[in-house]
C-alpha positions as CSV (number, residue, x, y, z in Angstrom):
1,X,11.5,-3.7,-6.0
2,X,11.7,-0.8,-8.6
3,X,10.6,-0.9,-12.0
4,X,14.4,-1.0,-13.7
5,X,14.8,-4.4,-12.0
6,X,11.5,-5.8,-13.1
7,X,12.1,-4.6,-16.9
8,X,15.6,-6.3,-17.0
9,X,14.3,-10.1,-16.0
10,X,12.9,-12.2,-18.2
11,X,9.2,-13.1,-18.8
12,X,9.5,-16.4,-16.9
13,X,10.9,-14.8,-13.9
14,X,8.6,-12.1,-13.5
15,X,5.9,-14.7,-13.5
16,X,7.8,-16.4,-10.3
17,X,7.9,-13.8,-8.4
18,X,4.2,-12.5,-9.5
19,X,3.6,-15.9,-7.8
20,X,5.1,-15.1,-4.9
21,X,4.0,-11.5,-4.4
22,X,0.3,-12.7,-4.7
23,X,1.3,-15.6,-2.0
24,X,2.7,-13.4,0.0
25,X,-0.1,-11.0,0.1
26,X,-2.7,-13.8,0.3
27,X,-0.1,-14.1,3.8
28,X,-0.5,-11.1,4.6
29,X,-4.2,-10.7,4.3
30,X,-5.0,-13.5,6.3
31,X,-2.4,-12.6,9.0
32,X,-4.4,-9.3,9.5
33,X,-7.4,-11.1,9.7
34,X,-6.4,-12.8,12.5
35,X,-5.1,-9.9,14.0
36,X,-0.8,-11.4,14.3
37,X,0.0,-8.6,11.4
38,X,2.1,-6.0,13.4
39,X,2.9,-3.4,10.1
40,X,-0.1,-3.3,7.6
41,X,1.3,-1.1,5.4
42,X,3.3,-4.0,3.8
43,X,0.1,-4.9,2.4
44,X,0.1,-1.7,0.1
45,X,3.9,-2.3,-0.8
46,X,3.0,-6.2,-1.6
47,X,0.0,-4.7,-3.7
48,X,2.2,-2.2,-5.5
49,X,5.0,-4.8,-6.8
50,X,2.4,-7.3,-7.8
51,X,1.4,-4.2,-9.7
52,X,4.4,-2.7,-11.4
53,X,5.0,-6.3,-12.0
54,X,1.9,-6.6,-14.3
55,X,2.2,-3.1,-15.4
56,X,5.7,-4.8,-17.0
57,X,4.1,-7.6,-18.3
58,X,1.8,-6.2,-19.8
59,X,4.1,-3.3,-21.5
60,X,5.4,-6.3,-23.1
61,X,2.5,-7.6,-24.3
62,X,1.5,-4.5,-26.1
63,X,5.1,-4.2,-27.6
64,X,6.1,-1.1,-25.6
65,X,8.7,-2.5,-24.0
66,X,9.6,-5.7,-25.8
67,X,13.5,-6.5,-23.9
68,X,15.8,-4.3,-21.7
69,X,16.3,-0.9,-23.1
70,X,20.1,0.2,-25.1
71,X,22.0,2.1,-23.1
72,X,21.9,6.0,-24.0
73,X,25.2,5.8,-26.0
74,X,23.8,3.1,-28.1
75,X,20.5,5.0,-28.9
76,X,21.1,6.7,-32.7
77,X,20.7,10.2,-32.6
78,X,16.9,11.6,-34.1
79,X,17.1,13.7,-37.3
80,X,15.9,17.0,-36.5
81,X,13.0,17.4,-39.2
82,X,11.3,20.5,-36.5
83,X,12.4,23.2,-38.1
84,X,9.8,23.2,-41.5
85,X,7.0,22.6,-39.1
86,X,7.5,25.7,-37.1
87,X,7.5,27.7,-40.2
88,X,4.1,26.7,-41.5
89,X,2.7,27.4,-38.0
90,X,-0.9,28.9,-37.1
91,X,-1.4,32.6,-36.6
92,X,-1.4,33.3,-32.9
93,X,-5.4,33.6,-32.4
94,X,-6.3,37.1,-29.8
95,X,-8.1,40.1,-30.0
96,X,-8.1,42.3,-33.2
97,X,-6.4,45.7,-32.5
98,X,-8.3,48.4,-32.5
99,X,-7.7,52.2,-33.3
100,X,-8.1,52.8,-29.7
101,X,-5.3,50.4,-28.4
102,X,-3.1,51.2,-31.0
């Protein structure tokens, strides 16, 4: 599962499968308790989508990433507003010439 899926789906489905990653690890966990888990690194993958599925979720929340994002050709282009601020820029700070080192 990679994060360009998960930011596509809708809220309600990301909750589904949040459900069913944190089943399936629950699975998983108890599995390798018993000792019938032949591959435990599926734990860590099951761990890491439940993960980038919150990490999505919670994007949302905090407005960052509110739906899909535009396609690049849709994006307006930025006014370029950079060129006054590297005029009024700071002296480079370093060490004062001497007589000597001139």
């Amino acid at each position: 599962m990679k994060i360009d899926e998960l930011t596509m789906l809708e809220a309600d489905e990301l909750d589904g499968r949040l459900r069913t990653a944190r089943r399936e690890l629950y699975e998983l966990r108890f599995k390798h308790a018993v000792g019938q888990l032949e591959n435990s690194s599926q734990i860590s993958k099951v761990r890491h989508d439940i993960a980038r599925i919150m990490t999505v979720l919670r994007q949302r929340d905090f407005g960052v990433l509110a739906t899909a994002p535009a396609p690049a050709a849709e994006l307006p282009a930025a006014a370029p507003e950079v060129t006054e601020a590297k005029e009024e820029a700071k002296p480079k700070r370093g060490r004062k010439k001497t007589e000597d080192t001139k």
